[in-house]
N, C-alpha and C positions, 0 to 999 in steps of 0.2 A: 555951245550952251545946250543943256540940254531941253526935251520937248516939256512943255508946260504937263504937269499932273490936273489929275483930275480936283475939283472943287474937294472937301471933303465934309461929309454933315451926318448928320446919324443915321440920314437912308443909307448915304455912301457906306455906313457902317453895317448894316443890316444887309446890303446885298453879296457882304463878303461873310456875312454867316455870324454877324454877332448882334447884341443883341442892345437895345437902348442903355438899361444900365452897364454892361461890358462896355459901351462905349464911354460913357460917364465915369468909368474907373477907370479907364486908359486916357482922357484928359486928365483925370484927377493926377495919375503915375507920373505924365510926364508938365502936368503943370500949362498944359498948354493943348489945342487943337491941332494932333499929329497930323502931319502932310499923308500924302496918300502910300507913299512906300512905307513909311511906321503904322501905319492902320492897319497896310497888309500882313505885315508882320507880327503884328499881333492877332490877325483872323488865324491865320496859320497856327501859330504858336496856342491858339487859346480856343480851337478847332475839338471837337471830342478825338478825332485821330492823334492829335497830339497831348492834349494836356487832361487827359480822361476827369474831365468835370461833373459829369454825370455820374462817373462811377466809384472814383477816391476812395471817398469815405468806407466803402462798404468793400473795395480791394484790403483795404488794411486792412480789414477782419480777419484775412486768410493768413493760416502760420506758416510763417516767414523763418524761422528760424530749427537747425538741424545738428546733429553731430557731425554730417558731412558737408555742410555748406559753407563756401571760402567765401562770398559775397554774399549779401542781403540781398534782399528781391527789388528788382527797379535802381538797386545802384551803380549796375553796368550794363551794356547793351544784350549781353544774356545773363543768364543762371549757372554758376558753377561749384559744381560739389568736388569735395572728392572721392576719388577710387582707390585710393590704397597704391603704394609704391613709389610712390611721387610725383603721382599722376591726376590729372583732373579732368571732369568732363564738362563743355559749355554745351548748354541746348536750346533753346527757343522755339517756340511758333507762333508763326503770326499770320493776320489774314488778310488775302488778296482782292475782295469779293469783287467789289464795286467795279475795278477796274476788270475784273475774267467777267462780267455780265457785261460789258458794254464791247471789249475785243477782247475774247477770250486768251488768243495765242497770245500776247503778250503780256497783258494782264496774271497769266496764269504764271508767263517766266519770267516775268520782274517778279513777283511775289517770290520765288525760290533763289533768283538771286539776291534778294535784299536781304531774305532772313538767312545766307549762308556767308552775304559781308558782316549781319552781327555775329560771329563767331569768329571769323578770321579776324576780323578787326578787335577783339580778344589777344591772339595770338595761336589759337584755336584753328588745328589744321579741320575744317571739317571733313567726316568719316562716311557718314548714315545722312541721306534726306528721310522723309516721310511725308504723307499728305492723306487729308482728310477732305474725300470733295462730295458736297450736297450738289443733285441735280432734280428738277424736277422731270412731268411725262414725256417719257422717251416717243410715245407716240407723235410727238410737236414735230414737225422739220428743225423748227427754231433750237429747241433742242439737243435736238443729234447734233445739229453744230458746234453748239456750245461746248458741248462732250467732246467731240473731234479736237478741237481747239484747242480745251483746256489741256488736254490729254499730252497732244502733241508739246502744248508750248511748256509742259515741266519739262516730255523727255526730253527736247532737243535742249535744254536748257540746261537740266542736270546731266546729261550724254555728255556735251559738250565742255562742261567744267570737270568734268571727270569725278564726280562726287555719287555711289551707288544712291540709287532712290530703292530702298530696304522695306518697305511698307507703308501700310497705309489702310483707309477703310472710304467707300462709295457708298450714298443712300441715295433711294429713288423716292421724293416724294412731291405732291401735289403743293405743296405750301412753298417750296422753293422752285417752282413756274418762273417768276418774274426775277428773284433775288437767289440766283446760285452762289454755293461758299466755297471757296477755296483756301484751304487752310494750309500751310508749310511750315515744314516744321526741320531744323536743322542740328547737327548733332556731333560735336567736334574734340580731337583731346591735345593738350597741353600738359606741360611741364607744372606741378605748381612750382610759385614764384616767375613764373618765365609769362605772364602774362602781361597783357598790355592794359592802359585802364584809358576813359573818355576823359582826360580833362587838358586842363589849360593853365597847368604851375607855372609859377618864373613869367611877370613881367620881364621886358626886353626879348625873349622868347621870338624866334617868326614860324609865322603859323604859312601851311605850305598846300593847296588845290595839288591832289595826284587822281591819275585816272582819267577816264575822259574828257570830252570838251563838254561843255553847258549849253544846251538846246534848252527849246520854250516846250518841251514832252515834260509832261505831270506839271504843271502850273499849277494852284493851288488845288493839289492832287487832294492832301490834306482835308482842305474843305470839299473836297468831292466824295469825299470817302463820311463825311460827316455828315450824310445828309440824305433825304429818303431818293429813291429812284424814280422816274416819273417817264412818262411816254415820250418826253423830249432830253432821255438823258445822254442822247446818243450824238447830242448836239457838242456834250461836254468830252468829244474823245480824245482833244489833247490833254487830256487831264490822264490821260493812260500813259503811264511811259514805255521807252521801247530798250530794249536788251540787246546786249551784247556778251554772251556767254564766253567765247573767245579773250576777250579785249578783261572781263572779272578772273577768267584764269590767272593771266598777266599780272593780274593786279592780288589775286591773292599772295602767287608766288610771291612777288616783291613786298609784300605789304608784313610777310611771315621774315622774308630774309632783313626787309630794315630795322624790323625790331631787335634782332641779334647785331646789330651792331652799334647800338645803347646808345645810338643819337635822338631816339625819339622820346618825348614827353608825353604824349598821350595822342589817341587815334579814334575817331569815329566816322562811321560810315554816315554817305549823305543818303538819307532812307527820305521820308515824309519831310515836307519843309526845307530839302535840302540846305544848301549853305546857312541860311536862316536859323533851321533847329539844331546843326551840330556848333554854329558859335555859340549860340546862345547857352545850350546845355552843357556844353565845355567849360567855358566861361562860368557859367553859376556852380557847377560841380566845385571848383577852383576858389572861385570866390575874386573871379579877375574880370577882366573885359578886353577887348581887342580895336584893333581898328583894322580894317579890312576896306582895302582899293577894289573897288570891282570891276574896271577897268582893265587890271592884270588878270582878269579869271578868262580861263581859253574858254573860244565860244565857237558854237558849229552852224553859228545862223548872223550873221548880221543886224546890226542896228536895234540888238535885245536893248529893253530899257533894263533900269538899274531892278526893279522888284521883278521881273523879271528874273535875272540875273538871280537874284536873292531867291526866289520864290521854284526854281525850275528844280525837277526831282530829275534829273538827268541822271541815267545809270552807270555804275562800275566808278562812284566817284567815293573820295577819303579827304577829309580836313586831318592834316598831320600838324600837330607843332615840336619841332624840332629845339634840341638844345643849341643854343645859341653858340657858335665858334664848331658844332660840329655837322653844316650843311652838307659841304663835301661828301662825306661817304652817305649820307641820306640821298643826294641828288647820283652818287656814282650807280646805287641801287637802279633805281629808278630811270636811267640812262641805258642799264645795261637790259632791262625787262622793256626797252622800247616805249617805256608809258611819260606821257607831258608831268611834270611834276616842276610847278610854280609857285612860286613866292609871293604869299598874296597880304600879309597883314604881319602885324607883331601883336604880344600880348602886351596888356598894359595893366595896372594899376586901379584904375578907373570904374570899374564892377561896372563899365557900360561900351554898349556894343558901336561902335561908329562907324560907319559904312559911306566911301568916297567910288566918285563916278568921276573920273577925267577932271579929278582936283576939286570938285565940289561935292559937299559934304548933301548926298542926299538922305540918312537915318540918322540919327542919337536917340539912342532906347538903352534905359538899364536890363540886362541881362538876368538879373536875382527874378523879377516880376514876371516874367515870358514862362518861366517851366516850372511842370511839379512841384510842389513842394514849395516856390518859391511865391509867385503873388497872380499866378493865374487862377481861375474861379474856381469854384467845389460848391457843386449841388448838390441836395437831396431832394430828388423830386418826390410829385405824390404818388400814391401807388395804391391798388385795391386788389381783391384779388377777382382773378378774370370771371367774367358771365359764364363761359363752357364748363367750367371745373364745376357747375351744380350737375349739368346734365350729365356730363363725365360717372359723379357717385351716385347718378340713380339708377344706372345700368344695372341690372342681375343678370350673371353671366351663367347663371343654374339655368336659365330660360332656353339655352339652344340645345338641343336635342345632335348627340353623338353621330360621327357619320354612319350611313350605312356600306359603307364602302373608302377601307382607309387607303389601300393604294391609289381610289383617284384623289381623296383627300390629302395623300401626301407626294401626288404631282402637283396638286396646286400650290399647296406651299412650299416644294421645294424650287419649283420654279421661279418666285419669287427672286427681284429684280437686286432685291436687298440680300439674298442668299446664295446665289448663284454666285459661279467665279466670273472674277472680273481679269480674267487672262488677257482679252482680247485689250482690256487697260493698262496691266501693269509690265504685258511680254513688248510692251515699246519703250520699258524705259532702263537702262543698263544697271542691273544690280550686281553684280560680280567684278566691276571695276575696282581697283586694288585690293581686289581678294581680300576681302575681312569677310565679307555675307556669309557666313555657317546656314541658311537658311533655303537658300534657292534649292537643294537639290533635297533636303531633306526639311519641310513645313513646321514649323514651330509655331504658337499661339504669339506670342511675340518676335519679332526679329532678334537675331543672336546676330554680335558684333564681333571678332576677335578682334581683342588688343593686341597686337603684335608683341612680341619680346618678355611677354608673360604669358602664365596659363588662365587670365581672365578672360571676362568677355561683355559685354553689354546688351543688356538687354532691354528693348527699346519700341513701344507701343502709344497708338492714338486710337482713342473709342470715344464713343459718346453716338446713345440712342434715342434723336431727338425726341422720337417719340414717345418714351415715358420722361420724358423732360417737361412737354407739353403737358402730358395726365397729369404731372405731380412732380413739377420742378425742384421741390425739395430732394424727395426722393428718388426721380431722375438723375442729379446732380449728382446724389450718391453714389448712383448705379454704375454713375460713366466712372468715377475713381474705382470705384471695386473690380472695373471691369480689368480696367487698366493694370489695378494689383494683380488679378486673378489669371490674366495672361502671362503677365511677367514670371508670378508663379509655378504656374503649368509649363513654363520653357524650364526651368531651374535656376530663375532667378530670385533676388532678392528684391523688393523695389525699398527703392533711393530716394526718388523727389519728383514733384512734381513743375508743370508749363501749363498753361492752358489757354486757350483761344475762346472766349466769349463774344458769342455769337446772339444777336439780338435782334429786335425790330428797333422802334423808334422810343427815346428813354421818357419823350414828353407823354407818352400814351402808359395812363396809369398803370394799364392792364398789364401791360410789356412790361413797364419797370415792376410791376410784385413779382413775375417770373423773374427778372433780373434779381432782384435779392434775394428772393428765398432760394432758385441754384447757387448762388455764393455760399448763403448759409449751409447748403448741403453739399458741397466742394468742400468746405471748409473744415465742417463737422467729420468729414469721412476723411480729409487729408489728415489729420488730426489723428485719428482711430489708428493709421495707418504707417503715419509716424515718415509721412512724405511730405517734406514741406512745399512751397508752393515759389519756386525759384524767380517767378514771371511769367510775364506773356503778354496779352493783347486781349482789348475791349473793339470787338466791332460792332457800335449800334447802328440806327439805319439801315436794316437789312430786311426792307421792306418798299413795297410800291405802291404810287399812288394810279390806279390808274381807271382814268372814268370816273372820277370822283366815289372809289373803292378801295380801302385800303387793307392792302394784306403783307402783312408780317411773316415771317418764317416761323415757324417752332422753334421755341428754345433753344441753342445746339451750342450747350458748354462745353466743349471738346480739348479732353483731356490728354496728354502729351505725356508720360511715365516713361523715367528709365531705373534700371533696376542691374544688379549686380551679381555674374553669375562667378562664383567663387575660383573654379575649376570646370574647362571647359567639358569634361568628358560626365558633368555632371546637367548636361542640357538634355532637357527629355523634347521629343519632337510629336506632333501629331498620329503619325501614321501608325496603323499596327504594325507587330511587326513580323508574328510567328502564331501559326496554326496551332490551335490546342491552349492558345492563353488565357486566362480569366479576364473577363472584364465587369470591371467593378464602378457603380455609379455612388460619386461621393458628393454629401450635402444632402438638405432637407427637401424632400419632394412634396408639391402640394397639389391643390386640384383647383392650380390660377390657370387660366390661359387669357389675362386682360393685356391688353396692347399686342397679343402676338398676331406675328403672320399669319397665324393661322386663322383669327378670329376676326381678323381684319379681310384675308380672304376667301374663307370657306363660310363667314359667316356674314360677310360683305359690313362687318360694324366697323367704320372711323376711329371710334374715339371710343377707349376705357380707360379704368384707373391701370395706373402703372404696375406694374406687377410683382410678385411677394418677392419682400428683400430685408434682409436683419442685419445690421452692418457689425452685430458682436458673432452671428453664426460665421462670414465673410472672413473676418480675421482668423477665426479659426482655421477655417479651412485653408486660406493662405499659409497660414503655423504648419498644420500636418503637411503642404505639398512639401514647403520646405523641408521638411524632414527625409519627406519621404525622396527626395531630390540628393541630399549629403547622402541616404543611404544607396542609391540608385537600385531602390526598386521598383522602378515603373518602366514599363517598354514604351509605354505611350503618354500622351494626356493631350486632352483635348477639351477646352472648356464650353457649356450650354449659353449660349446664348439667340440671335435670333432664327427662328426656325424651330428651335427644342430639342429636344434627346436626338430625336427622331435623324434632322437632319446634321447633329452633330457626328452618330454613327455612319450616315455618307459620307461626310466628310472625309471619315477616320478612313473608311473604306476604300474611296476614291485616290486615295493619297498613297494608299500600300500596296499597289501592284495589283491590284483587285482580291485583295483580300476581304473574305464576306465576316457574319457576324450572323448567331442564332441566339437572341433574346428574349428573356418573358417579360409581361410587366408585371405591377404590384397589383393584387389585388383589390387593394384599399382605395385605391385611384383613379379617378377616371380615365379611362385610355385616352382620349383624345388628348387629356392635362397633362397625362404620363408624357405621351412622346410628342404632343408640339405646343407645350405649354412653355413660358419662357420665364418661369420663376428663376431668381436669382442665388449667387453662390451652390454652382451644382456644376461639376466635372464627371468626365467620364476617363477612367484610365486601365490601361491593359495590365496586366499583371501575369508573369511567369507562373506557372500551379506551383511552385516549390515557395514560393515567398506570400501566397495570399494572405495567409494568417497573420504574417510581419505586419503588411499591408493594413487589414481589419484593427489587427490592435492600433497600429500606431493614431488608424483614425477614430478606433475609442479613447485612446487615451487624450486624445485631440478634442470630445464630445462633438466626433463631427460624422452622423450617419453614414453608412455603409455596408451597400451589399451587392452579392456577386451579382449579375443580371445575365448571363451569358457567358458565350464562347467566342473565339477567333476561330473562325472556319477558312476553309480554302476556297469553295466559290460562295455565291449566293447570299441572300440576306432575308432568314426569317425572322417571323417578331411572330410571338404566342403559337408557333405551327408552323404560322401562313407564311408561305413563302411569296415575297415583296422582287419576284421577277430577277431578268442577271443583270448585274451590278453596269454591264456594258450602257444598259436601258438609263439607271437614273445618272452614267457619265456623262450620255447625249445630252440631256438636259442642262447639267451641272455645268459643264465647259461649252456648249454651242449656244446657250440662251440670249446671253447679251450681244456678243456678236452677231449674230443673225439680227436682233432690234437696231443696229448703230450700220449693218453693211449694205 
């Protein structure tokens, strides 16, 4: 017999995270006062991690539909476009937070495992990782650790699955102290038609547990993840789950080889909710139900109860359902990749989930009511717009008086936490693993993928700067898509489509939720512009703590996920200069902003301004011309402006080519400190051959997108108006030893 459950009453409902009337709708659903494994099941299932109720309505908004897009957003466990040839790409990001703030190393690699079973579980060999991680002051010990942690538990995670980790972007700010993000992002290619899809056709069907055994690690991880952080969240660490990067190898292999032998019905990875949310969303995809023995599911702990059982996020796991009469070569797979693959249920008829424990029937819940779309809740909360955004526009930024000294003004901001390389993070994680990276030895604005067995390539970017998200999350929101275009761009891509990872605080707090929708609307408005639709992704709210009866929310941080298509690969332009004597020419509209930058933030020690100038019709243009200027391959280099300013975009360029220098004027019209560490938007800097400049110039007048020479490619050194800015050796110490020296 099994042990008695708990009583169940509306508190009982409320401490699994729902709420008096979600309770009142789940008697209503099933007619009755659910036992406590159906209560669980619907906390999970109706959790913001799973059934984004908070945010729905205002996702739909985003365009959904493309000329390359094989699936619709949200109707497979990723996004997949096509690429031309008979090839397609899956990609997703999704985010880890909750779990990397409480154990970062695991937390950090189950996050990169899970979002690289949605792709394989596709059919989708994945190619490319990528990651986007917010930390806050490095000065903290707590900190450093975090960093250490999170760092470690992608490489050894992604080292170990043999999948290159190809980019990514790090921010250092004071708002993410308590609530760091961990974002991954994953990036896979298939055959079209050779894909796998989530569902649950064909009653009579048996549905089949492959991959690990089922421990009580991530218990209702789900509602962990839904819910703010607080000084006793450290109580909640089984709710972390723990990886097995080895044992997910195993399981991609076999997972990629039993789809080619056309015994499988459909396949979803056990992510959030495990067993719970892959019947359930099976099953309603389908329009079927199951009964599912839980009794037969391998377990790596003893005497689990049955929700339990239901509810554990245990990792490297897959719900397959197999066609009926063709077991055999499904289990020979699976046999032969050394992984347990068991027989746990049939499909049935019934549109309702049944769940048996050693012959007694502990759940009967319909399946349609549990997921999106079908009969879980959809809010729209209230929302104002935030108290800070008046102090924000009272700022005048004409008020600071120009440095008297720019080389110490441009160690400070180039030192900057947010500027500086992050070698010492990204040389621990294997990017060169099955040679596709075009990028490692020669820096591109985005990562460049070769497709093997064409002359394509991928190319593939995450930005987003929370903080002009913060100033003006409208315009924020836009920033981070533009950016995203604008890298892809500047490699010699095309961009494709979009992912994105929404990054919030708590959706009950007004303030939070007007950031929340007005970044949609400017996600939206700019994917739109841009002609990238919006494939899927992830809503993380609760990314905030309570602590001391203080609460603090993160910045905004809609973090955008672009891939993009580079036609011909000898048509990828990279950062670095590349030859002494070459033009260098600054493209886009220069103004005299320098709100939200680095530099105004540290040489003028201000927090908070408005976000800085951006036009999302100049943007597209100047995306048009690179492209152009990209099929023609006239550019040796290109390197896009963003944090830091001209200034430290021409380090960059520098630091990148062998110590190749640069002797530039600036504009007249402009204030010099705006000129080079202003961070206004749509503005490239690119080298140019002296034989082709004028190609060059027209094609970005025919483009109406400004343009003028500003310099030279020298052989050492780095002046600006004269002054010569010291040897290039000087601002590498800084550029490559900054963060390592803070984290060793």
């Amino acid at each position: 017999m099994l042990l008695a459950e708990p009583a169940v009453t509306v508190d009982t409902a409320k401490n699994l995270g729902l709420t008096d009337d979600e309770y009142t709708k789940i008697t209503g659903i099933l007619g009755r006062v659910p036992n406590f494994t159906e209560l669980s099941i619907f906390s999970v299932m109706w959790s913001e991690h799973c059934s984004y109720k908070n945010s729905i309505k205002y996702l739909k908004t985003l365009p959904r539909n493309g000329e390359c897009m094989l699936v619709a957003a949200g109707e497979e466990n990723a996004g997949l476009v096509d690429i031309g040839g008979g090839l397609a790409c899956a990609f997703k990001i999704e985010s880890h937070n909750h779990p990397s703030a409480i154990e970062p190393y695991q937390g950090a690699a189950t996050g990169v495992g899970g979002i690289h079973r949605d792709i394989f579980t596709m059919g989708a060999r994945p190619i490319a990782a990528l990651n986007s991680l917010r930390f806050g002051n490095l000065d903290e010990p707590r900190m450093k650790a975090l960093v250490r942690g999170v760092v470690k538990g992608i490489g050894d995670y992604g080292n170990c699955l043999g999948v290159p980790t190809v980019a990514g972007e790090v921010y250092f700010n004071d708002c993410y102290n308590q609530n760091i993000l961990v974002n991954a992002m994953s990036v896979g290619i298939v055959r079209v038609g050779e894909t796998m899809s989530a569902c649950a056709d064909g009653p009579g069907n048996p549905v089949f547990i492959v991959g690990s055994a089922t421990g009580k690690d991530g218990i209702h991880g789900a509602t962990f993840a839904s819910s703010d952080l607080t000084e006793d969240s450290a109580e909640d660490l089984p709710a972390v789950q723990v990886g097995d990067p080895f044992q997910e190898k195993l399981l991609l292999e076999a997972s990629l080889e039993a789809i080619k032998t056309g015994a499988l019905v459909g396949m979803q990875d056990m992510g959030a909710a495990g067993i719970t949310c892959s019947t359930s969303e099976m099953s309603a995809k389908s329009g079927t139900g199951m009964i599912i023995d839980l009794s037969k599911v391998p377990t790596r702990q003893k005497n689990m109860k049955p929700f339990e059982i239901l509810l554990s996020e245990s990792q490297e796991r897959m719900l397959i359902v197999c066609k009926k009469g063709m077991e055999a070569p499904l289990l020979a797979v699976f046999d032969k990749w050394d992984l347990e693959c068991e027989e746990i249920g049939v499909v049935t008829d019934t549109g309702r989930l049944e769940f048996f424990y050693e012959g007694e029937k502990v759940a009967d819940v319909p399946a349609e009511p549990l997921v999106l779309g079908g009969g879980a809740p959809v809010y729209d909360r209230e929302y104002r717009e935030p108290a800070y955004l008046k102090e924000i526009k009272s700022v005048d930024l004409a008020m600071f008086t120009q440095p008297t000294d720019y080389i110490k003004a441009a160690e400070i901001v180039f030192s900057s936490l947010n500027i500086v390389s992050k070698k010492w993070i990204f040389e621990q994680y294997d990017s060169m693993v099955r040679t596709n990276n075009m990028s490692t030895n020669n820096p591109t604005d985005a990562a460049i993928i070769r497709i093997k067995g064409t002359d394509k390539a991928l190319a593939v970017t995450v930005d987003c700067n929370s903080t002009y998200v913060h100033a003006n999350p409208y315009k924020g929101a836009m920033i981070a898509v533009a950016e995203a275009a604008r890298n892809i761009a500047c490699s010699g891509g095309k961009p494709l489509a979009v992912t994105n990872n929404l990054n919030f605080g708590n959706p009950y707090n007004p303030e939070v939720y007007w950031q929340f929708v007005y970044a949609v609307k400017g996600m939206g408005d700019a994917c739109r512009h841009f002609n990238t639709p919006v494939t899927g992704g992830n809503v993380s709210f609760y990314n905030q703590s309570v602590i001391q009866d203080r609460v603090e929310p993160v910045y905004p941080t809609p973090t955008i996920g672009m891939i993009g298509l580079v036609d011909k690969k000898e048509n990828v332009i990279s950062i670095p200069f590349k030859n002494e004597g070459d033009s260098i020419i600054l493209l886009g509209h220069v103004t005299n902003d320098v709100s939200s930058s680095e530099y105004v933030k540290r040489v003028h020690n201000l927090k908070l301004s408005e976000a800085p100038y951006f036009d999302l019709n100049a943007e597209s243009a100047l995306i048009k011309c690179l492209e152009q200027l990209a099929d023609a391959r006239a550019l040796q280099s290109a390197h896009d402006i963003s944090e830091g300013g001209l200034l430290a975009c021409l380090f960059e360029k520098a630091l990148a080519s062998n110590s190749l220098g640069f002797d530039i004027q600036t504009y007249k019209n402009i204030r010099k400190d705006a000129f080079l560490f202003g961070e206004g938007q749509g503005r490239v800097v690119v080298s140019v051959a002296t034989s082709l400049v004028q190609s060059v110039l027209d094609v970005a007048k025919n483009n109406h997108v400004p343009a003028q020479v500003i310099g030279t490619v020298q052989r050492t050194g780095l002046k600006i108006d004269s002054e010569e800015f010291g040897p290039i050796e000087k601002w590498a110490g800084i550029y490559y030893s900054t963060l390592g020296e803070k984290l060793n």
